[in-house]
Backbone as JSON Lines, residues from 0, in Angstrom:
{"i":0,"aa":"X","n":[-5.52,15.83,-3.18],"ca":[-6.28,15.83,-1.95],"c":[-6.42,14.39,-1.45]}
{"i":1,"aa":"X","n":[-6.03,14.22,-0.28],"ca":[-6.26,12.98,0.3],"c":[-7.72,12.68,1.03]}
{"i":2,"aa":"X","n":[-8.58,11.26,1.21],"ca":[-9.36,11.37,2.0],"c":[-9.56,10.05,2.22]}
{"i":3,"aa":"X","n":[-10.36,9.91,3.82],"ca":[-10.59,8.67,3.71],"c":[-11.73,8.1,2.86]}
{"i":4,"aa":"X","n":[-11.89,6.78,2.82],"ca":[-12.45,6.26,1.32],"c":[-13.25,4.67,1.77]}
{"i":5,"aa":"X","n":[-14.06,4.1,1.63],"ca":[-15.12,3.17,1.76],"c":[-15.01,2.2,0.54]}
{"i":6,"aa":"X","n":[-14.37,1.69,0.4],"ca":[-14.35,0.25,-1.02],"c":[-15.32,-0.01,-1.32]}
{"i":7,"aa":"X","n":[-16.56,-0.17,-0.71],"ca":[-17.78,-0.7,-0.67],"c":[-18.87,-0.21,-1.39]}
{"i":8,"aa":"X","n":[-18.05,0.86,-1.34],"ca":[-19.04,2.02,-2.54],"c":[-18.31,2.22,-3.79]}
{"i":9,"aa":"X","n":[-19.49,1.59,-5.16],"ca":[-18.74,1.13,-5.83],"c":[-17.81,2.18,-7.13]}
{"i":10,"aa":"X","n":[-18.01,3.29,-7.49],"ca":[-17.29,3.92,-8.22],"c":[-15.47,3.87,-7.29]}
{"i":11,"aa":"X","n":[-15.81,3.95,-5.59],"ca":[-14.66,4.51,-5.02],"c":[-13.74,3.09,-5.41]}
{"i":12,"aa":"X","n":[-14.71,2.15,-5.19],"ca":[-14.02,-0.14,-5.35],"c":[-13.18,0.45,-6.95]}
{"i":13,"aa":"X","n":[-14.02,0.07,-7.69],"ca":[-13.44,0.24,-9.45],"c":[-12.51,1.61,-9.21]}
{"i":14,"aa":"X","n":[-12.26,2.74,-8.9],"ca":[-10.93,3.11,-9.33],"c":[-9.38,2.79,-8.45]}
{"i":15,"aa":"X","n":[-9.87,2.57,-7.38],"ca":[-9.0,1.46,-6.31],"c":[-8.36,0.33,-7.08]}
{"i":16,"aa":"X","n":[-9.62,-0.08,-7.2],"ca":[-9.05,-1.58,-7.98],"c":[-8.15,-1.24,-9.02]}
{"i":17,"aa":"X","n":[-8.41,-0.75,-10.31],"ca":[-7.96,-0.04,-11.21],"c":[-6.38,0.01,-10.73]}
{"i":18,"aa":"X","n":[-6.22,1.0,-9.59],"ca":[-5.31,1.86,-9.38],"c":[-3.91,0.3,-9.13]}
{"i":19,"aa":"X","n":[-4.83,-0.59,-8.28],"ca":[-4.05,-1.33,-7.26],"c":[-3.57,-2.88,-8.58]}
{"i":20,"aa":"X","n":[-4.8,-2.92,-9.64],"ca":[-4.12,-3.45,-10.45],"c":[-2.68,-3.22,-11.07]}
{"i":21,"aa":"X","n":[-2.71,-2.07,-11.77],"ca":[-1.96,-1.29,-12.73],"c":[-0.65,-1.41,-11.96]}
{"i":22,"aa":"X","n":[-0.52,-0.63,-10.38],"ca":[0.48,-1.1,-9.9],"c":[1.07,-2.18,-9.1]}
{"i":23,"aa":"X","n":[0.12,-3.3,-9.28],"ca":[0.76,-4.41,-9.09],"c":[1.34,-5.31,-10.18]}
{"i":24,"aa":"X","n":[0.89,-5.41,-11.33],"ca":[1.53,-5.77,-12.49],"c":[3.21,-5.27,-12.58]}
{"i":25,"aa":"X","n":[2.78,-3.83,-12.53],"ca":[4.75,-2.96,-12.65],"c":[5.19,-3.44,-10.88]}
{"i":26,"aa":"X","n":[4.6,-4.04,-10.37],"ca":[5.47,-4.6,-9.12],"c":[5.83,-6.01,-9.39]}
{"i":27,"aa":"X","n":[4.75,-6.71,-9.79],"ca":[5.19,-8.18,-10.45],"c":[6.55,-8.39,-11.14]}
{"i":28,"aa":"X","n":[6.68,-7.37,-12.13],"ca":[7.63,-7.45,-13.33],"c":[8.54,-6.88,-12.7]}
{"i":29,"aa":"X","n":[8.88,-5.84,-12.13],"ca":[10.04,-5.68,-11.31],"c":[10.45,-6.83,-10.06]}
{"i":30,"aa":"X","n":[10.26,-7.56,-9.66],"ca":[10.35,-8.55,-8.48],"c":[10.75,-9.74,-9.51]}
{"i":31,"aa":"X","n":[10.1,-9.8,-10.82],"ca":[9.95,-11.24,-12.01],"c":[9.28,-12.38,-11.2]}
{"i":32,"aa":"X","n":[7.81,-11.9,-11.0],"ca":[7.13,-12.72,-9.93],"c":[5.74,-12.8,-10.95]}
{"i":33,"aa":"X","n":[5.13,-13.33,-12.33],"ca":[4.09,-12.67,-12.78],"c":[2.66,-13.57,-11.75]}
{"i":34,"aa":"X","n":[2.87,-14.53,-11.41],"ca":[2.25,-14.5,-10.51],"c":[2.01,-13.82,-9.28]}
{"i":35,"aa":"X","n":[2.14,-12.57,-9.15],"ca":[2.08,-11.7,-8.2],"c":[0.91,-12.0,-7.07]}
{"i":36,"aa":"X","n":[0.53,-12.57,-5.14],"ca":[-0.55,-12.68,-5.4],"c":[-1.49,-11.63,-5.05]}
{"i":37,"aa":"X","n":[-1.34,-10.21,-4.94],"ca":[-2.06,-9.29,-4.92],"c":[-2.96,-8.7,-6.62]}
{"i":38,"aa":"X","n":[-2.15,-9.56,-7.15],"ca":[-3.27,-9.83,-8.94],"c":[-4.2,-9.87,-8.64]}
{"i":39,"aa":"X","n":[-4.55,-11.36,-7.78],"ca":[-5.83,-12.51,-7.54],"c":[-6.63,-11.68,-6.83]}
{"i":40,"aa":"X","n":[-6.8,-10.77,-6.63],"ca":[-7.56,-10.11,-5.26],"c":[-8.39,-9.22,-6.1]}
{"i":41,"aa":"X","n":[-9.97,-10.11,-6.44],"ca":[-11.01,-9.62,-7.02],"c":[-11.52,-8.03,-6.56]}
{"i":42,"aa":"X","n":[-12.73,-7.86,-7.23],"ca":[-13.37,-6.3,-7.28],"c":[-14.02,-6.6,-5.95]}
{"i":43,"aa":"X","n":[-14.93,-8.09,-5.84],"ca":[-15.63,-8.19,-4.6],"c":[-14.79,-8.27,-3.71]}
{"i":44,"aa":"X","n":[-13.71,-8.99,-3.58],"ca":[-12.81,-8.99,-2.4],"c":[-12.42,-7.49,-1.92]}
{"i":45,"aa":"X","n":[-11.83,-6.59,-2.69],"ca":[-11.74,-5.7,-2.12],"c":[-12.97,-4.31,-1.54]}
{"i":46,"aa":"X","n":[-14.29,-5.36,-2.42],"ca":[-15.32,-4.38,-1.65],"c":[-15.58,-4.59,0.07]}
{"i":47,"aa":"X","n":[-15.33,-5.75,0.02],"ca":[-15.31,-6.79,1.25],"c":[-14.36,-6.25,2.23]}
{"i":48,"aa":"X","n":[-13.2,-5.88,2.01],"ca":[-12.21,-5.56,3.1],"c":[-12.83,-4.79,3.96]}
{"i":49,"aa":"X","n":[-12.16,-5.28,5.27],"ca":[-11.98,-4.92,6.53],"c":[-11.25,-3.61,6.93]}
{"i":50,"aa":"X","n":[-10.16,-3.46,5.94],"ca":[-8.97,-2.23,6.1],"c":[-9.58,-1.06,5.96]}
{"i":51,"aa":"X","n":[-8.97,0.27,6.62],"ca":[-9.11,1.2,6.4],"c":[-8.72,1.99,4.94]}
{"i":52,"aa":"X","n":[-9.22,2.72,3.98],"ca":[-8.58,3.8,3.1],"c":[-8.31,4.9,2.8]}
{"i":53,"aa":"X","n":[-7.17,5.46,2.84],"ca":[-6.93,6.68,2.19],"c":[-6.41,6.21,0.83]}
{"i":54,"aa":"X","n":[-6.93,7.57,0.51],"ca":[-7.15,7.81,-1.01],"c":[-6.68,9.23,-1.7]}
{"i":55,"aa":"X","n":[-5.58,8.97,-2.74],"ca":[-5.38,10.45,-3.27],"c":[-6.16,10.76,-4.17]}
{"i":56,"aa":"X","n":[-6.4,11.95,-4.32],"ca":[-7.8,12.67,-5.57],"c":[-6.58,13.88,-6.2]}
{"i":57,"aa":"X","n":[-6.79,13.21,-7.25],"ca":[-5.91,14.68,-9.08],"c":[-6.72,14.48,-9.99]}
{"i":58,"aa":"X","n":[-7.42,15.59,-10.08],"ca":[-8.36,15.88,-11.47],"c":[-9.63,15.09,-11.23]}
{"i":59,"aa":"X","n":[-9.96,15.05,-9.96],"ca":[-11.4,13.64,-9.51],"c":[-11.4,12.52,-9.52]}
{"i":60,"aa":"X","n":[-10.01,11.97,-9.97],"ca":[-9.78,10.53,-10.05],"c":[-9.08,10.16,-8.81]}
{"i":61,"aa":"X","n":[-9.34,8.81,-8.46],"ca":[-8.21,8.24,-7.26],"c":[-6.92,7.82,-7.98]}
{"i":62,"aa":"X","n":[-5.68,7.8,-7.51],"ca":[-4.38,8.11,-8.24],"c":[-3.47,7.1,-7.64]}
{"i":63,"aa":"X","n":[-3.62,7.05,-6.42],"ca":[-3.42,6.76,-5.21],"c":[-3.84,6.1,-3.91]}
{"i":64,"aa":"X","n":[-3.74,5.4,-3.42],"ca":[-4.48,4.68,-2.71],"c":[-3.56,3.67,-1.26]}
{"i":65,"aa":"X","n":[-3.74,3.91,-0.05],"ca":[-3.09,2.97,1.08],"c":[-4.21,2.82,1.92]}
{"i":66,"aa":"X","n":[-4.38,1.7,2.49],"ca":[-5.33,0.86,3.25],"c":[-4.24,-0.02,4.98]}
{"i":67,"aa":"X","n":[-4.96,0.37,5.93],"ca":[-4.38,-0.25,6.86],"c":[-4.99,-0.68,7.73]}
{"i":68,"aa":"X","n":[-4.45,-1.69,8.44],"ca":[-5.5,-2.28,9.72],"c":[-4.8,-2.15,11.26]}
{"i":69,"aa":"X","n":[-5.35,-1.34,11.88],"ca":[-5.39,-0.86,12.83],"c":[-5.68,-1.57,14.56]}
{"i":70,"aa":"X","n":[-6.04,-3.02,14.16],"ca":[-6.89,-4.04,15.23],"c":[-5.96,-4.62,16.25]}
{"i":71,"aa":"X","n":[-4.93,-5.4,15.36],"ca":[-3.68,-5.54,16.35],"c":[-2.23,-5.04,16.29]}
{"i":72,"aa":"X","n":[-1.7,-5.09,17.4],"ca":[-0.41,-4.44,17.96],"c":[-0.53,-3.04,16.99]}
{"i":73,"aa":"X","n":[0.55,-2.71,16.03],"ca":[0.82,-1.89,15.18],"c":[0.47,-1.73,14.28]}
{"i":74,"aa":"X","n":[-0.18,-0.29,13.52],"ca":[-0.64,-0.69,12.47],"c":[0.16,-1.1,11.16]}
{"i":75,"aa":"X","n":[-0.61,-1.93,10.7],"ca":[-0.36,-2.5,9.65],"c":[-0.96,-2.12,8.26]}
{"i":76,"aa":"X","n":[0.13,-1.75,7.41],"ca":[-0.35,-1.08,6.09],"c":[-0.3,-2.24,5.43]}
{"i":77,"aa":"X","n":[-1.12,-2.32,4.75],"ca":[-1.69,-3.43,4.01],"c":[-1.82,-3.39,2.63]}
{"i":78,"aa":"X","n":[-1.79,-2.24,1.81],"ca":[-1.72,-1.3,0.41],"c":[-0.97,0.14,0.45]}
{"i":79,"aa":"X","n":[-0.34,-0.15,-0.53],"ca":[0.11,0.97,-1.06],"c":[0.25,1.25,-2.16]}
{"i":80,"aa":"X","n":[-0.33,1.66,-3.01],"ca":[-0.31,1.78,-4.7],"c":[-0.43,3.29,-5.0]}
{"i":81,"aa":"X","n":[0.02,3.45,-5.96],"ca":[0.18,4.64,-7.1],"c":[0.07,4.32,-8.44]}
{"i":82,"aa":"X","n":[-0.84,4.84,-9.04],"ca":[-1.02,4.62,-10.97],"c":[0.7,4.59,-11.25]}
{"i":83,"aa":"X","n":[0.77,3.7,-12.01],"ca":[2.31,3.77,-13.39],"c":[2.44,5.57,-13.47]}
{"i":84,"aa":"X","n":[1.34,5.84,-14.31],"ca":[1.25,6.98,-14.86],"c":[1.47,8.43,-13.57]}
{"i":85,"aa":"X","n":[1.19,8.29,-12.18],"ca":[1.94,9.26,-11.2],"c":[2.64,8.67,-10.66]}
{"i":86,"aa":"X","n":[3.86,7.95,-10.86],"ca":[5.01,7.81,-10.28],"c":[5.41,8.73,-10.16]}
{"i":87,"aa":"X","n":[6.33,9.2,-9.09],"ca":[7.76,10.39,-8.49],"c":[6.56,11.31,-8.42]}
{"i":88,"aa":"X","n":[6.03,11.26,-7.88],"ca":[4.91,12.49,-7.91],"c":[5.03,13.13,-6.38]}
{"i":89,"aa":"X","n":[5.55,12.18,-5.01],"ca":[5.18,12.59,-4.3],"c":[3.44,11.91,-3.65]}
{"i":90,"aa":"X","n":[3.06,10.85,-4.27],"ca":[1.85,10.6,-3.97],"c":[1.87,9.37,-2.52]}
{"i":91,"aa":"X","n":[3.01,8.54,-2.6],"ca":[2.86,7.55,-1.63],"c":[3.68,8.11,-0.75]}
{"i":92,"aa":"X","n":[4.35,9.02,-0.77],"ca":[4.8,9.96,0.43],"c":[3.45,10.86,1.12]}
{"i":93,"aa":"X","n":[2.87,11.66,0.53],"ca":[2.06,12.06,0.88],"c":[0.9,10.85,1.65]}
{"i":94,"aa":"X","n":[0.47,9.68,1.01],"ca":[-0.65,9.06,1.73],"c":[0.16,8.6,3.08]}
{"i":95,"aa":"X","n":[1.9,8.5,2.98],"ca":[2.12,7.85,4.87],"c":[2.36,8.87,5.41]}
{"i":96,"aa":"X","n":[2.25,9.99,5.25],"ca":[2.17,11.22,5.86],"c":[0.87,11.1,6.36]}
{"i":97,"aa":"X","n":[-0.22,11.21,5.53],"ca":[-1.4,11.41,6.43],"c":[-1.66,10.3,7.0]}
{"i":98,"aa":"X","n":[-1.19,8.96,6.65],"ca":[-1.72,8.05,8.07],"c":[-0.97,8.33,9.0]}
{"i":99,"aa":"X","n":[0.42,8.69,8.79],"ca":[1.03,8.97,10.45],"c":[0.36,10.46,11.12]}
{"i":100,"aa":"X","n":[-0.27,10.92,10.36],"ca":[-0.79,12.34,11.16],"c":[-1.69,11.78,11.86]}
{"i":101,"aa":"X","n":[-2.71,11.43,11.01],"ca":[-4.06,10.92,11.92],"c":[-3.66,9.8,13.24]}
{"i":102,"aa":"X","n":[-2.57,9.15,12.75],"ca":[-2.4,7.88,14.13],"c":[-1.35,8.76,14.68]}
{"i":103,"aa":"X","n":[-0.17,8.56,14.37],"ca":[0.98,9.83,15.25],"c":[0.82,10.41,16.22]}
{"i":104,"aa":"X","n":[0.86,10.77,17.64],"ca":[2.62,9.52,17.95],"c":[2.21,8.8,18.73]}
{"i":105,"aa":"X","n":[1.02,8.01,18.48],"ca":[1.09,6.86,19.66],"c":[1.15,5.56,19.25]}
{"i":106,"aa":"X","n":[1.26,5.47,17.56],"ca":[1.33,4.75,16.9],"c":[2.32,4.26,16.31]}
{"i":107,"aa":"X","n":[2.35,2.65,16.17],"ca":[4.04,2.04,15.27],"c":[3.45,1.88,14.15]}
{"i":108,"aa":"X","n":[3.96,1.88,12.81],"ca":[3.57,1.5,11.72],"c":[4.45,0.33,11.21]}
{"i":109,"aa":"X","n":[3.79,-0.79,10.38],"ca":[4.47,-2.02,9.74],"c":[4.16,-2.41,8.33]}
{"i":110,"aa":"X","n":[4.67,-2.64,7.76],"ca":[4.48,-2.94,6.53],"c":[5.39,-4.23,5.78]}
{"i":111,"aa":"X","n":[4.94,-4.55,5.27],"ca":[6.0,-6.1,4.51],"c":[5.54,-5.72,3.31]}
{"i":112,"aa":"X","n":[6.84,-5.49,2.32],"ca":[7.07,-5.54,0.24],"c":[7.75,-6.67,0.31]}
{"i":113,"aa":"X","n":[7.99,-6.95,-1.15],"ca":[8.81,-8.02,-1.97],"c":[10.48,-7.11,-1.64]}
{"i":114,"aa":"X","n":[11.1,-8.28,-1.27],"ca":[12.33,-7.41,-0.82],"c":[12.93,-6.95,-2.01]}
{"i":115,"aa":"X","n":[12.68,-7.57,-3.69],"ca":[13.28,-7.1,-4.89],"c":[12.7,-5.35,-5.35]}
{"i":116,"aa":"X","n":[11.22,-4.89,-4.62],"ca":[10.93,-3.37,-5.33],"c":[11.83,-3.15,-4.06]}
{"i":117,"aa":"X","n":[12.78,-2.46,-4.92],"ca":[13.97,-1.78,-4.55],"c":[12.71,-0.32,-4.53]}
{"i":118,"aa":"X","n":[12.3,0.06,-5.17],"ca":[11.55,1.68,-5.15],"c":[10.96,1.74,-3.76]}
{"i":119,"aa":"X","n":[10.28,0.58,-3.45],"ca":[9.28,0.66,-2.12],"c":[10.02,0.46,-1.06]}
{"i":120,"aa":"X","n":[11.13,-0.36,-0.63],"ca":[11.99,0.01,0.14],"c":[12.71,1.19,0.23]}
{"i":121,"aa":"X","n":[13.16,1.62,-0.45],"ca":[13.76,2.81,-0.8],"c":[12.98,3.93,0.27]}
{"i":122,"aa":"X","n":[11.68,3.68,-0.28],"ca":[10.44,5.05,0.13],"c":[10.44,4.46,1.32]}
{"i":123,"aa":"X","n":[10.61,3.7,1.98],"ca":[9.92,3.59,3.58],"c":[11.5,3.85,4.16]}
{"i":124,"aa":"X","n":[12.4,3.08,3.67],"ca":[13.52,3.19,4.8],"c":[13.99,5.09,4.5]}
{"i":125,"aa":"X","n":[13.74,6.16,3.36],"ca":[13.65,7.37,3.62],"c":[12.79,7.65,4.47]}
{"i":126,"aa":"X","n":[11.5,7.26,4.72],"ca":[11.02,7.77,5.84],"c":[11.01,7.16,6.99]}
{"i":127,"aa":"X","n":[11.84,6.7,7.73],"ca":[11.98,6.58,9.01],"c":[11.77,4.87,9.27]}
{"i":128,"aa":"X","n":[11.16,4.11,8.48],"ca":[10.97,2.49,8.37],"c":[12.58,2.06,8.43]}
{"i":129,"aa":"X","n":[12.8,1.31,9.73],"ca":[13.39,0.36,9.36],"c":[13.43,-1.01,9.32]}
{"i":130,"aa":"X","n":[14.57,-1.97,8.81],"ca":[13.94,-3.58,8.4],"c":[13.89,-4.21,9.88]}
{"i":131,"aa":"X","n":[13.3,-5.15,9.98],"ca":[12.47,-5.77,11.2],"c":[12.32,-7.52,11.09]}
{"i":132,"aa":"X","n":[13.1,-7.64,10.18],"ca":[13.05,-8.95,9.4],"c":[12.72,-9.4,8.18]}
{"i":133,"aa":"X","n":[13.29,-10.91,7.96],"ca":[12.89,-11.2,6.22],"c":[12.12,-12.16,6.23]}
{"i":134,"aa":"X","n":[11.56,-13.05,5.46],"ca":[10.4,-14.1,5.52],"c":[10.45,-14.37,4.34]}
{"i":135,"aa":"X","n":[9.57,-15.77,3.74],"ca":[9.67,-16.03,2.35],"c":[8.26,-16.16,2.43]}
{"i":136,"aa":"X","n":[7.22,-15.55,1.63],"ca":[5.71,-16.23,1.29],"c":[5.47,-17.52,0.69]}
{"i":137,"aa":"X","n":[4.18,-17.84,0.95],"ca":[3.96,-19.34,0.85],"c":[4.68,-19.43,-0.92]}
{"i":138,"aa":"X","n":[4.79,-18.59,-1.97],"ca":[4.56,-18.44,-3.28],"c":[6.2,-18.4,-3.3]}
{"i":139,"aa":"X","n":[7.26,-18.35,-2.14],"ca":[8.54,-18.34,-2.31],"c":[8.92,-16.95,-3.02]}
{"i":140,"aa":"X","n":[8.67,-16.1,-2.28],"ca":[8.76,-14.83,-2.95],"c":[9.19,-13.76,-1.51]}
{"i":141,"aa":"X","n":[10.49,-13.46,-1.51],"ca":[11.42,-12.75,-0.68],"c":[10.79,-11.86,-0.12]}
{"i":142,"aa":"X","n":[10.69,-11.34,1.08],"ca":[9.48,-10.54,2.05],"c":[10.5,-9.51,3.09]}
{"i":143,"aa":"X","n":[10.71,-8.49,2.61],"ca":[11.01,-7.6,3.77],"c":[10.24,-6.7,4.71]}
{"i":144,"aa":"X","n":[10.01,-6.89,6.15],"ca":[9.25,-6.62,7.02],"c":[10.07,-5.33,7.68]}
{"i":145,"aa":"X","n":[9.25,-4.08,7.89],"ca":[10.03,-3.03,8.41],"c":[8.9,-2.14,9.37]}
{"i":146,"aa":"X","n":[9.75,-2.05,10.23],"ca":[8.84,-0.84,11.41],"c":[9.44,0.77,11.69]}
{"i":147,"aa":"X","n":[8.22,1.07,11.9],"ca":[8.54,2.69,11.94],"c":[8.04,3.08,13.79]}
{"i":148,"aa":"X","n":[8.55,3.48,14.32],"ca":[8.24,3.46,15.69],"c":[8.12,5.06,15.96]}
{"i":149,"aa":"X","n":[7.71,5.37,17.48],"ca":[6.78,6.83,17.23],"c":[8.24,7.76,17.66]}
């Protein structure tokens, strides 16, 4: 079950966090980046965000988790995580499904990965993302930028 979700409230912060740790580490190590810098991004910081969340729910736990900001031009997804443990599940397909329902079709969607997770490219350019440009982060770490248009 998907829903939207409030960081700020703290059981929903700690399994987010949780979630967004776990799969940023297995994104680090696939890219060979262990400085990853979505690591650094404390419990308060993300109570703090500005972004919107959806959130997947299996067995009462969050599993799943994408956050986007909506303020300028296109939205911009800003998270996308899935536990190690539900990979191929169908879970980060399902959460850009429901943000394109709720925004759809008047909406562009954007997103920037490490151009090395081959998995996360993979999943956006199957659904309709394509690349939009490359960039290097301040950390020198390869950046593919892709749009999905309505």
């Amino acid at each position: 079950m998907i829903t939207k979700a409030t960081p700020a409230e703290s059981p929903v912060a700690e399994q987010i966090y949780a979630v967004s740790q776990a799969a940023y580490k297995l994104e680090a190590m696939r890219i060979g980046y262990a400085e990853f810098p979505p690591l650094r991004e404390s419990l308060d910081e993300l109570r703090r965000s500005p972004d919107t969340f959806l959130v997947f729910h299996q067995a009462g736990r969050i599993v799943g988790a994408l956050s986007f900001d909506r303020h300028t031009g296109p939205v911009t997804i800003t998270r996308l995580v899935v536990s190690p443990t539900h990979h191929r599940q169908g879970i980060a397909t399902a959460l850009l499904a429901e943000l394109e329902h709720r925004l759809a079709p008047v909406a562009q969607f954007k997103v920037t990965t490490a151009q090395a997770n081959t998995p996360a490219v993979l999943l956006y350019q199957r659904l309709g993302y394509s690349p939009a440009g490359i960039s290097v982060s301040p950390e020198e770490i390869p950046l593919l930028h892709l749009l999905k248009s309505p």
